[in-house]
C-alpha positions, 0 to 999 in steps of 0.5 A: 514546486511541490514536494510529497510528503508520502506517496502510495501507488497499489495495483491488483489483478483478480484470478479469472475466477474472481475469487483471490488476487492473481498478482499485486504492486504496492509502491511509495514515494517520499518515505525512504531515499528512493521509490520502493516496492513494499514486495512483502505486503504484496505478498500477503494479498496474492492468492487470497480473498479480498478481506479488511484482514486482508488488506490491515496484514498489507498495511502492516507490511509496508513498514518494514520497507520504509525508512522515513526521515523528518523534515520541514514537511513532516517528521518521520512518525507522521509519514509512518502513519500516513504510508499507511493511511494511503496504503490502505485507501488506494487497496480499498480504491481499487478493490472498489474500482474491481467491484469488489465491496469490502 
């Protein structure tokens, strides 16, 4: 059996234009007792241009809705952490996957 020890799912849609992003959904798994939705930090990337700055207000944001416990698997500063990491590497993924460079 496998068991995560965080998991982090973004998805973006650009504005016809191109230019900012029209909408955006930020799930985790595995740092809270349920799936949760990080609405605030996708509410700091819609209706802005895709920047680092951008993304890092995203990253910071999706603290405020985990509540991680520690565990065999990892404590809960680790996962803290990792939220993050993935957080920041699936938005820069599917900026990539837009042709977006950032």
């Amino acid at each position: 059996m496998d068991i995560a020890v965080v998991g982090v799912g973004s998805f973006l849609v650009l504005s016809p234009q191109g230019d900012q992003l029209k909408d955006a959904r930020i799930a985790l798994g595995a740092v809270a007792p349920t799936p949760v939705r990080a609405t605030q930090a996708e509410a700091t990337l819609i209706g802005k241009q895709p920047t680092k700055g951008v993304i890092e207000e995203a990253v910071d944001k999706v603290v405020e809705v985990i509540q991680p416990i520690s565990d065999i698997r990892g404590s809960a500063e680790y996962r803290t952490h990792l939220a993050k990491v993935l957080t920041r590497r699936t938005l820069q993924r599917v900026y990539e996957g837009l042709g977006i460079e950032i």
